[in-house]
N, C-alpha and C positions, 0 to 999 in steps of 0.2 A: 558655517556652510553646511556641514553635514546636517546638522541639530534643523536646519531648513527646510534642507531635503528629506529628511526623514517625516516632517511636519507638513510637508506637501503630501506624500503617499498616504501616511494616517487622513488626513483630508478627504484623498479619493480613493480610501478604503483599500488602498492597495497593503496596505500594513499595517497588524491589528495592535490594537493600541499596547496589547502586555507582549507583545510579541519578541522574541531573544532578539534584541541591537544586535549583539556579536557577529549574529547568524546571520544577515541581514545584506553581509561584508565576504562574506564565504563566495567561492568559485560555487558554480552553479552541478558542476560536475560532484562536489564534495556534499550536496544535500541544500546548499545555499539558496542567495539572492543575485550573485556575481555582480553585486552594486560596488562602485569604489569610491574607497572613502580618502576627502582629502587629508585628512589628517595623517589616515596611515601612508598616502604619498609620500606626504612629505617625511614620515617617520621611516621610510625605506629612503629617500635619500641621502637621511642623515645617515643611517646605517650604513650603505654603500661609499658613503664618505670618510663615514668614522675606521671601515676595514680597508679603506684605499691607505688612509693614515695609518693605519698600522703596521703597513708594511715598509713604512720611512724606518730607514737607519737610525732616526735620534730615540732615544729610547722613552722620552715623554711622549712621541705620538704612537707609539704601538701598544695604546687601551683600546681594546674594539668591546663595543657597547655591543650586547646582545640584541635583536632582536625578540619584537614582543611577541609570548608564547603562542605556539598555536593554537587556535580556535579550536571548542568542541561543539557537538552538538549534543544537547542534555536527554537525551533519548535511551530509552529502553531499547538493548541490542542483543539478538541472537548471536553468539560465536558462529554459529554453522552458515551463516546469511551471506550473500556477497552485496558490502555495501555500496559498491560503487554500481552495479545494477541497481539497489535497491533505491538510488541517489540518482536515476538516470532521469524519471518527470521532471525535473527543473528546468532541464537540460534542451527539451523539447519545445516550451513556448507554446503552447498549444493549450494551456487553461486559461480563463479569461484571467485580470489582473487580481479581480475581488477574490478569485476562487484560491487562486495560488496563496496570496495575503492570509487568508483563513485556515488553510491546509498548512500552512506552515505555522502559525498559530496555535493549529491543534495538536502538530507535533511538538512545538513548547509545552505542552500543556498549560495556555496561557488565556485558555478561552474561560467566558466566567460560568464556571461548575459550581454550583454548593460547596463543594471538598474547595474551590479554592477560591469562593467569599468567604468561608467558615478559616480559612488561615490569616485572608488579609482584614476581613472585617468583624473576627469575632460571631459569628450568625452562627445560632445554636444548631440547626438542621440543614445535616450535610449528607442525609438519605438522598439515592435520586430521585426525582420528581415524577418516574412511572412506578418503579417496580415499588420503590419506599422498603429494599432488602437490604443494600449494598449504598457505601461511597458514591456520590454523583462524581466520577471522573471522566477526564476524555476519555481514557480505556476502556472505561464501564460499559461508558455510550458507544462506543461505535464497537464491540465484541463482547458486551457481558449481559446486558439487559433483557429480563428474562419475557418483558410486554415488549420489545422491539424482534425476535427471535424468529417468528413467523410471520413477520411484514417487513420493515426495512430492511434488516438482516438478507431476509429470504430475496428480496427485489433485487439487492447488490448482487450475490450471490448468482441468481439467476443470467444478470446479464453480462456478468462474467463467461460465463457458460453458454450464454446465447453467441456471442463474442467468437467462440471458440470453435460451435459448430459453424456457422457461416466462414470462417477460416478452411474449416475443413472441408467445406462445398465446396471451395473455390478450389479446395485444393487435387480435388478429386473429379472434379470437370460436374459439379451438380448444378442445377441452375437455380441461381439466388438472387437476390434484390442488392441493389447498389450501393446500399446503406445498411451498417450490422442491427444498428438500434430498431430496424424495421422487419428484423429477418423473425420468421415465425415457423423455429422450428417443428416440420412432421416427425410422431414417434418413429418413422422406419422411412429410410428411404435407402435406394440401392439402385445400380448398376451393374452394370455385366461383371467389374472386379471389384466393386467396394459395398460393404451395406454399412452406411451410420443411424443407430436404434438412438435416439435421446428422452431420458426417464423414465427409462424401460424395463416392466421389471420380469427379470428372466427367469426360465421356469427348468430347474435342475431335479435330479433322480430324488435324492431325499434336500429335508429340511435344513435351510441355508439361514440367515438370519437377514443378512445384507445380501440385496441382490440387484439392486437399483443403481447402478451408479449413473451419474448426469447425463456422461453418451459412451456409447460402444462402437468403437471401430473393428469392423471384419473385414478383415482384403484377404481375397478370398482367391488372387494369383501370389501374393508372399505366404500366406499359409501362415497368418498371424492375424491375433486378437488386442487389441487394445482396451484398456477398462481406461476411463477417465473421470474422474471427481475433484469438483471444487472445493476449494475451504476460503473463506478470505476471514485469519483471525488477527490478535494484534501484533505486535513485533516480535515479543520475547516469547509467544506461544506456536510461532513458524516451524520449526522441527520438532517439535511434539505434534501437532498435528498431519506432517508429514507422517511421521511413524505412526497414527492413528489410522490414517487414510490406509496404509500398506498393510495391515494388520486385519483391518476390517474388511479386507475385498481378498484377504489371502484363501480364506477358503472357497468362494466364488473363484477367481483362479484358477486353484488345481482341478476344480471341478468341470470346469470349461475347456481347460488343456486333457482333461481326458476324455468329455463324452465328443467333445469337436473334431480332436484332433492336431490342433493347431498352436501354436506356441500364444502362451497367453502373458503380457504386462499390464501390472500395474501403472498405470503415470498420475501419482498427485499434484494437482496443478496445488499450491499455496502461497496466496498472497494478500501480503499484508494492507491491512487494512488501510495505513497511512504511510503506506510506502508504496509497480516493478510492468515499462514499457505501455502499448496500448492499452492492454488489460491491466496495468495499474493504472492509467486514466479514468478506466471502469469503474477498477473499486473504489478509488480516490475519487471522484466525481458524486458515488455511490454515499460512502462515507460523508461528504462533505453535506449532503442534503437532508442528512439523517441527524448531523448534529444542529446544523441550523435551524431545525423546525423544531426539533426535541427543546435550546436551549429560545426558544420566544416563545413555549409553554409559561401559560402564568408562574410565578413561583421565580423567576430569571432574574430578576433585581436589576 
């Protein structure tokens, strides 16, 4: 029955053919599919049966059979990351069947890359099929590729960031369009207490290196400065980029906090690429259109 159902979904693309079974079976909360599988039914009610028995006085019924181990997901992971936000799109329902099928897929890395026909088929060239520097992997492709860097990359990126300011319209009483994907951020806009600058580049006493960040929040009744920049990289590169964002905007910072006046933060937005809420819908939507188009390049087998 499972082996069925599972062969209906591959059918209608909802499950890609190399894609983790295991994962397939997981709570949806846990990074999953929150499908259930009859077998493992019935394999918990032996189990609940076999520790009900256990607990009989005669001393042949108290074997209690373990339960089968818990499920992983074979993913590359940040210690510092919180996975059960980063595990929250599943959870949502809000990508269509194909897309979710395929983003799960790509977290297997079970989609077919060069690097993995060159393991299961032998194929002598497992360069990627733009840049021909580097391994064609899922990773490569959706955060390493140095001919995707100022296109896909940069588009994902972007409407992360677009995302965030049309957030912060609303949140600030500015007037904006009813849909984020339609909002067209101005460099400056403001109000009587708030001015949002987006890709603006600021012009301080002496030479700064970084002074661009994606948008700047002034509220100009709290007497504070916001810097904001996006990153969306892969999983295991989340807090290093983090500390890169903080690093590169610290002297823009102090320099603002002193000619301003005004308490100035850092906030790096970073999110992975194939993991975190609407703006992981973003990048994950983002991601998914980047690998689809890159992997029907001739050369795809």
């Amino acid at each position: 029955m499972d082996r069925k159902t599972r062969k209906l979904l591959t059918i209608n693309r909802g499950l890609h053919p190399k894609s983790d079974v295991d994962r397939l079976y997981l709570p949806r909360k846990k990074g999953g599919r929150g499908l259930k599988s009859v077998e493992d039914v019935v394999r918990e009610e032996k189990c609940s049966l076999f520790h009900y028995l256990a607990k009989s006085k005669e001393s042949l019924l108290k074997v209690v059979h373990d339960s089968e181990a818990s499920r992983g997901v074979n993913r590359s992971r940040d210690e510092n990351v919180d996975e059960l936000a980063s595990s929250y799109w599943p959870t949502k329902g809000d990508l269509t069947f194909e897309s979710e099928g395929f983003l799960i897929a790509a977290q297997d890395q079970a989609l077919n890359t060069r690097a993995v026909r060159q393991v299961y088929s032998g194929s002598a060239n497992a360069q990627c099929r733009l840049c021909n520097t580097q391994a064609e992997t899922v990773e490569h492709l959706i955060s390493g590729c140095s001919q995707l860097d100022g296109t896909k990359y940069k588009l994902r990126h972007d409407n992360v960031a677009r995302y965030i300011h049309w957030c912060l319209c609303g949140k600030h009483s500015f007037e904006r369009v009813s849909n984020w994907w339609k909002h067209c951020p101005d460099s400056v806009i403001e109000n009587d207490s708030v001015e949002i600058l987006w890709d603006f580049n600021i012009f301080v006493d002496h030479f700064i290196s970084a002074r661009k960040p994606d948008i700047v929040v002034i509220n100009n009744e709290a007497a504070t400065i916001s810097l904001i920049d996006v990153a969306v990289p892969a999983d295991k590169h989340i807090s290093a980029k983090e500390e890169e964002k903080l690093m590169k905007y610290q002297d823009l910072r102090i320099e603002l906090e002193r000619l301003w006046k005004k308490k100035t933060t850092m906030i790096p937005i970073v999110i992975s690429s194939l993991n975190v809420y609407l703006l992981q819908k973003t990048a994950l939507l983002g991601t998914a259109t980047t690998l689809w188009k890159v992997l029907q390049l001739s050369g795809c087998g």
